[in-house]
N, C-alpha and C positions, 0 to 999 in steps of 0.2 A: 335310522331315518324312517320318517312315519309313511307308511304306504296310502298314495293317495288312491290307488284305485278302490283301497278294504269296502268305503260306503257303500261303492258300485256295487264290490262282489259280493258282502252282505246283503243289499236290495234284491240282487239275482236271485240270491238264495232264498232267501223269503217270498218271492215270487215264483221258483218253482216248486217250493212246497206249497205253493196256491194253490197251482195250478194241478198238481198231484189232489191236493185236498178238494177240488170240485170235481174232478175226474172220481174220485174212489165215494163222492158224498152223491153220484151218481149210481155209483153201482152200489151204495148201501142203500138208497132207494129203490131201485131194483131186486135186491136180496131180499128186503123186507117180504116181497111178492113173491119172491120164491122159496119160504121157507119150507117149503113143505114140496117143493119140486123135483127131490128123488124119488119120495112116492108116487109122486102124479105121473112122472116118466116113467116109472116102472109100469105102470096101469097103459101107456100106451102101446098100440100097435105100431113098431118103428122098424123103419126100412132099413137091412141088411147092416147099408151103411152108415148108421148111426155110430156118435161115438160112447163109450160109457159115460153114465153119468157123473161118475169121480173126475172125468176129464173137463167139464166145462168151468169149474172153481181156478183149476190155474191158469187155461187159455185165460178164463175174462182177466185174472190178478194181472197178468201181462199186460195184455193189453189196454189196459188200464192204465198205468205203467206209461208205457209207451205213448196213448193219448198225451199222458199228463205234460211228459217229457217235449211233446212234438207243440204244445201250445207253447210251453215255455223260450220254446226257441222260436216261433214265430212271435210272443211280444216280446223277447229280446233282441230281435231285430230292429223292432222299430216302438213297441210301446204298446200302452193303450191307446194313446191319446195319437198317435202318427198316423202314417197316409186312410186312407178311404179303406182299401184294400185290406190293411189288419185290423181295423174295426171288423167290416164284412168277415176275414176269417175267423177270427174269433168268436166273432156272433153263430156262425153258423156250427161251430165246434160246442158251443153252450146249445144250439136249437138239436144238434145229434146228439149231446148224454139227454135230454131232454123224452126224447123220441125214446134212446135205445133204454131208459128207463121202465119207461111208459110200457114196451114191448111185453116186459115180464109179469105185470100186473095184466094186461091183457091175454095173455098166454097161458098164465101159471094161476093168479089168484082168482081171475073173471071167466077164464076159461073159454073166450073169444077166437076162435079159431081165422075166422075171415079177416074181424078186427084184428088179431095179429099180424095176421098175413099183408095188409094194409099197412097197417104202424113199418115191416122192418121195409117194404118198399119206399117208402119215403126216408124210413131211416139211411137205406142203402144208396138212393139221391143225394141228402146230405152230403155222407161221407163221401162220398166222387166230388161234390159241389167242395167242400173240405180239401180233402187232398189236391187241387187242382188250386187252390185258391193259398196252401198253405207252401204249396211247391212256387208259386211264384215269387214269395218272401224266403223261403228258406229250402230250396231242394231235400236238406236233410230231414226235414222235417214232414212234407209232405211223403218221402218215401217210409218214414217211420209210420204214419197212418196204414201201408199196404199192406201191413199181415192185418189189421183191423178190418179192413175191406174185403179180404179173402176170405177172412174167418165168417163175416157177416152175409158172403153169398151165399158160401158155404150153409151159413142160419136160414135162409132164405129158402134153400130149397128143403131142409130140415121140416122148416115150418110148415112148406106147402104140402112136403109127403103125410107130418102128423096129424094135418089138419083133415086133407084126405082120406086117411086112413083110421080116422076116430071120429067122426061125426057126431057119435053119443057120447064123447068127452070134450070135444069143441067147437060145441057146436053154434 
């Protein structure tokens, strides 16, 4: 007997490899800004708590990951084309890889210290405006965004300490 739902679960599937593939076409514009971002963090003065720099390649692969996975369940819910509310989330989940893009070439390649500091508070806005908007459509989905969110306070006060504490690298 021929399965009627295959189209479905073919569609889904191709839809979450979308949504994987704009999530990671994110962070490979970001990467591009950070190529040379083990050396620049070695050169900085970083507080105590700093993590090594081998550790931020698989925190982001994850979460990455994760973004990708948390949109696809928020328009599996209802779509692109459905209520107000999954336009609105998903617009804002495309305006934060936007932002958290933007952050690295500000940070890493421009060497912006203020202007990063700027860029991930608004990025850190988003993602709350995100998770809040993506938990109304799908709980599971917005709680998949909160190691994204931790990790990015976490970046937040990262940025404020390196920015502080290196004025002649970003200045």
């Amino acid at each position: 007997m021929h399965d009627i739902l295959a189209p479905r679960r073919s569609a889904s599937l191709v839809a979450l490899f979308g949504w994987l593939a704009l999530a990671f076409a994110a962070a490979a514009v970001g990467s591009i800004a950070s190529a040379n971002a083990a050396s620049f963090y070695r050169q900085l003065v970083l507080p105590g708590w700093a993590p090594p720099a081998w550790l931020f390649a698989p925190v982001w692969s994850a979460l990455y990951l994760l973004m990708g996975v948390s949109a696809w369940l928020v328009w599996r819910e209802r779509g692109l084309h459905g209520a107000r509310s999954t336009r609105v989330a998903l617009t804002l989940f495309v305006a934060q890889l936007v932002v958290n893009a933007l952050w690295s070439w500000l940070f890493f390649a421009w060497q912006r210290g203020a202007l990063a500091m700027l860029d991930i508070i608004i990025l850190w806005g988003l993602i709350v405006a995100m998770v809040v908007a993506f938990w109304r459509i799908s709980p599971r989905a917005g709680a998949l965004q909160l190691p994204y969110l931790a990790w990015v306070s976490f970046a937040s006060a990262l940025t404020w300490a390196c920015w502080q504490q290196n004025p002649q690298l970003l200045g």
